[in-house]
C-alpha positions in Angstrom: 7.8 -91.5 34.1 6.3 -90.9 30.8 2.5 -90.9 30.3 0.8 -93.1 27.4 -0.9 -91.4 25.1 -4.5 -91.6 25.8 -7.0 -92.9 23.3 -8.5 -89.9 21.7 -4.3 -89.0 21.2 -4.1 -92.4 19.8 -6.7 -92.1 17.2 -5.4 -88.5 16.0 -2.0 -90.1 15.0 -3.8 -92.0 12.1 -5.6 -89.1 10.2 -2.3 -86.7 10.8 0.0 -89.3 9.3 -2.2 -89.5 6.5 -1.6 -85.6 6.2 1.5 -85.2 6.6 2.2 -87.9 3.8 -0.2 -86.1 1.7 1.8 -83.0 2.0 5.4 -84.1 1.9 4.1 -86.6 -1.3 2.2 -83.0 -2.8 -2.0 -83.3 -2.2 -2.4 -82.0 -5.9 -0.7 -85.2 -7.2 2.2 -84.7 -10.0 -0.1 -83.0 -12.5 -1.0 -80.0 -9.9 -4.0 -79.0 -9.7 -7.3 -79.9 -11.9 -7.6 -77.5 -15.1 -10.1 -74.6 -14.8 -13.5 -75.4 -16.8 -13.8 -73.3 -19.9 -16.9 -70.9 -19.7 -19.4 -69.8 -22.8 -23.0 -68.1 -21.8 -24.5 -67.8 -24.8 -27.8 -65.1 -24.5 -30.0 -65.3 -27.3 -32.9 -62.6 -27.4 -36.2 -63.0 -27.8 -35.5 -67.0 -28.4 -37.4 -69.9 -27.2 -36.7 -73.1 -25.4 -38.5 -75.3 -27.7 -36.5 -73.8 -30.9 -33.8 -74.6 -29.8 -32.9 -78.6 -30.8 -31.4 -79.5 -27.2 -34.4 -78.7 -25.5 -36.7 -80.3 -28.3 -36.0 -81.2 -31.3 -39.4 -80.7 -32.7 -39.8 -77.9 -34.4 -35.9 -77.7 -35.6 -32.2 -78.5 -35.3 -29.9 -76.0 -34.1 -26.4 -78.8 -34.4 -24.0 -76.2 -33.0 -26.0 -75.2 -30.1 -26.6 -78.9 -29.6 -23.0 -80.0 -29.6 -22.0 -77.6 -27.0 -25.0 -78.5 -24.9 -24.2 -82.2 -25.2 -20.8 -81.3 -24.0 -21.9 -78.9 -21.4 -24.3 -78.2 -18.5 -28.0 -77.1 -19.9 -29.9 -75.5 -17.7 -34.1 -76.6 -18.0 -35.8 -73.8 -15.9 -34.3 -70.1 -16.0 -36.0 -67.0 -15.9 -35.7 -63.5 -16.4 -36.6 -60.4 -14.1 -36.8 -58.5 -16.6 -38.2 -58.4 -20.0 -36.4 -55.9 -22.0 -32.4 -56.9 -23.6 -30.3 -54.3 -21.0 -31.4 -54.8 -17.5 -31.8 -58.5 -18.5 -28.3 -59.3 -19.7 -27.5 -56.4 -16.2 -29.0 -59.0 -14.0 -27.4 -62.0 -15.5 -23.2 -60.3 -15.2 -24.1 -58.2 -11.9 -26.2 -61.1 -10.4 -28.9 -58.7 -8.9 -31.9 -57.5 -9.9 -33.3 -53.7 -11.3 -34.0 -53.1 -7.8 -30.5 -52.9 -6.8 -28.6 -52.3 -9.7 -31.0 -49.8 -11.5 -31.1 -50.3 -15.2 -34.5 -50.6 -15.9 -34.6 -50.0 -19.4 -32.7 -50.6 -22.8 -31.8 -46.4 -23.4 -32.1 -44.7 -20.6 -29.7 -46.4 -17.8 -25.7 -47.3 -17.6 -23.9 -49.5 -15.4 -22.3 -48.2 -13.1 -18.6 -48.9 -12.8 -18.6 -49.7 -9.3 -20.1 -52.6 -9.7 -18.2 -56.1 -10.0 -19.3 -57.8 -13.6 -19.0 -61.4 -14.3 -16.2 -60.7 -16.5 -14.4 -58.8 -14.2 -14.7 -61.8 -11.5 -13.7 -64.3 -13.9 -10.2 -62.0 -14.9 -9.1 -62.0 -11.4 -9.2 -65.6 -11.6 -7.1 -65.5 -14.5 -9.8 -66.5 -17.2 -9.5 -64.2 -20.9 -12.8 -63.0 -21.4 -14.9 -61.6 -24.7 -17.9 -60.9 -25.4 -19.4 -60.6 -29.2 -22.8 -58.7 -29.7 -25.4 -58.1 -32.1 -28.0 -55.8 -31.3 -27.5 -52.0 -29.8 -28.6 -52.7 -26.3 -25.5 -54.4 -24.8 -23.3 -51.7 -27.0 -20.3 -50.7 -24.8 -21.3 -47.1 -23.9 -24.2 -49.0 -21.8 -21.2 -50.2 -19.6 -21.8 -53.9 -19.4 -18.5 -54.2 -21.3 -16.8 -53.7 -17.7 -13.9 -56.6 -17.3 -13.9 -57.4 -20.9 -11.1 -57.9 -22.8 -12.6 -58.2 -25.7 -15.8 -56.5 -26.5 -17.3 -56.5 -30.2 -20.0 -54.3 -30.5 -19.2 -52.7 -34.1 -22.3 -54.2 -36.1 -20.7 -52.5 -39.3 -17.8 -54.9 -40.4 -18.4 -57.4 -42.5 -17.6 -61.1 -41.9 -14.4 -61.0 -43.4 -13.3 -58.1 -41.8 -14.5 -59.8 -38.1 -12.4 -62.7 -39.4 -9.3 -60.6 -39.9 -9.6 -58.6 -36.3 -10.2 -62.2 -34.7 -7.8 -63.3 -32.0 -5.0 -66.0 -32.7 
């Protein structure tokens, strides 16, 4: 004689249905699954909040800045742990501090290779990375440019010539 399924047994045939029709029916839905979000840090040295116009519009208007912050997330309180360009912009694509990383100052220090940078995180998840520079602290031979696949720290071309070498 067969045994009825007790009620706990009974209440777990619901939710598995449910799973197994996701499955066979494909969870992700036709369209697979949701597009990765594009990424853009923009670093700005030596700027502040409130001359920028999407953090106040007061002083002055910055409409590109604004349109991508209007688009994007804008983040209201963010500080540095350190003050000088290099161990700055370290902490930000390590994501640790002097401390652990070591750069300390803007001529004297390198990253070291075997750390993991942003941009080599965000290449094993298949993301195209670049980064475009314009002062001599974040040149590559500081090794932040670790992951990049492109990294424009030539400060000698002219615009047109940076138009011509552009991607696509």
């Amino acid at each position: 004689m067969r045994q009825r399924p007790s009620v706990l047994q009974r209440l777990m045939i619901l939710p598995l249905g449910f799973l197994g029709l996701a499955l066979l029916l494909g969870a992700g839905g036709p369209e697979g699954p949701p597009p990765r979000p594009n990424l853009l840090l923009i670093t700005i040295d030596t700027l502040r909040a409130d001359r920028v116009g999407s953090y106040s519009d007061r002083h002055v208007r910055t409409p590109q800045i604004d349109s991508l912050a209007s688009r994007g997330v804008v983040f209201t309180r963010a500080f540095s742990h350190s003050p000088t360009t290099l161990p700055a912009h370290t902490n930000i694509l390590l994501g640790t501090t002097p401390s652990y990383h070591g750069v300390h100052d803007n001529t004297n220090f390198i990253v070291r290779g075997e750390f993991l940078t942003l941009a080599e995180h965000l290449k094993n998840f298949g993301y195209a990375t670049g980064a475009f520079l314009g002062g001599f602290p974040l040149e590559s031979r500081f090794g932040l440019d670790q992951g990049f696949d492109t990294y424009d720290d030539r400060f000698d071309r002219t615009d047109t010539e940076r138009k011509r070498d552009a991607p696509g």
